[in-house]
ZAMARGU-4260 file (C-alpha; in steps of 0.2 Angstrom, whole numbers, plus 5000, padded with zeros to 4 digits):
<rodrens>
0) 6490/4723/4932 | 6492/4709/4919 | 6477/4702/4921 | 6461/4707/4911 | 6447/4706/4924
5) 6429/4703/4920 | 6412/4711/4926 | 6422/4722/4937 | 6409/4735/4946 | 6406/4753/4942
10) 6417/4763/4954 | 6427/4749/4960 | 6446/4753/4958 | 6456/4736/4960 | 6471/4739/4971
15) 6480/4722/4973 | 6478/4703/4975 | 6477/4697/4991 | 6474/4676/4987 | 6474/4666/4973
20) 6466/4649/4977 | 6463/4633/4965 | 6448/4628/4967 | 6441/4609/4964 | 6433/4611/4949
25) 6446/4608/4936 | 6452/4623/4928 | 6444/4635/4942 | 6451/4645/4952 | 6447/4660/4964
30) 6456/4677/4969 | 6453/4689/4980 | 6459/4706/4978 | 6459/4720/4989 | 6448/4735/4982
35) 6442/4754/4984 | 6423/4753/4985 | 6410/4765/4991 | 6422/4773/5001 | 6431/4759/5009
40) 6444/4746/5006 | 6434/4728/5003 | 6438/4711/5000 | 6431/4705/4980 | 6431/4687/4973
45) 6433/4683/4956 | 6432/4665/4948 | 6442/4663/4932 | 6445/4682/4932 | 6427/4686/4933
50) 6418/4697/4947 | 6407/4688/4959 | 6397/4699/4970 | 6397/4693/4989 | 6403/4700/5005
55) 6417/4713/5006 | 6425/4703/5017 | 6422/4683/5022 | 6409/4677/5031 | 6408/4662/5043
60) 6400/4646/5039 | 6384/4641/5050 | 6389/4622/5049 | 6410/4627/5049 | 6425/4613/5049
65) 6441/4611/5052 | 6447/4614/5036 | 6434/4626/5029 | 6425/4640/5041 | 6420/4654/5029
70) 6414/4658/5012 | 6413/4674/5000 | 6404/4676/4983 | 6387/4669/4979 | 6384/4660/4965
75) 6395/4650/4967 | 6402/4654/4986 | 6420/4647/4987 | 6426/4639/5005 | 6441/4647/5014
80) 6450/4640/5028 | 6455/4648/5043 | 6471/4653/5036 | 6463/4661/5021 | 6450/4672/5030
85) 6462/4678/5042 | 6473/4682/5030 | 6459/4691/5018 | 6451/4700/5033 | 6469/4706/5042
90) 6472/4714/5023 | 6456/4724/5022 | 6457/4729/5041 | 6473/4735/5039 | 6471/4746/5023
95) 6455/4753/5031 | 6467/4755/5047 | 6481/4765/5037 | 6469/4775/5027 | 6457/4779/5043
100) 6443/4772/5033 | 6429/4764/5046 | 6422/4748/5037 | 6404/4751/5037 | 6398/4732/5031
105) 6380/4733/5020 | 6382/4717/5013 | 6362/4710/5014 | 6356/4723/5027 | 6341/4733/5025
110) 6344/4751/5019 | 6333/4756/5036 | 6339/4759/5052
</rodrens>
């Protein structure tokens, strides 16, 4: 991989890019790359080639529209469309899928049962 990426997590192993998306903010832009993290493929944003923590894989928006229906990252979240999410969830659903892994998602839950 050419690219130098920033902030990347302890224990995440990068596997390969999934989207690259301009974003509105001149200058900006957003990628998504599949990963190997606690035992399972995931989704992972970076903006400008720096880690963003978020979701391991998108989320849908509470108020969605037409062009934009789910987010990933916090701080700043970045909009996906339709399109986008499909595309990002498919690629994490089928690695897990390959590789047997079950997605176990612990994004903002409790560690209790």
């Amino acid at each position: 991989m050419s690219t130098e990426l920033i902030d990347v997590p302890k224990g995440m192993s990068i596997v390969k890019s999934i989207l690259v998306k301009r974003l509105q903010t001149p200058g900006y832009f957003a990628d998504v790359y599949l990963v190997m993290q606690n035992g399972q493929y995931e989704a992972a944003l970076f903006i400008n080639d720096k880690y963003k923590p978020g979701p391991p894989i998108p989320y849908p928006l509470d108020n969605p529209t037409e062009e934009v229906t789910h987010w990933m990252g916090v701080r700043p979240s970045v909009g996906l469309s339709p399109e986008e999410a499909d595309r990002i969830i498919s690629e994490v659903e089928g690695e897990n899928a390959i590789h047997r892994k079950k997605m176990q998602d612990r994004w903002n839950k409790s560690d209790t049962l």
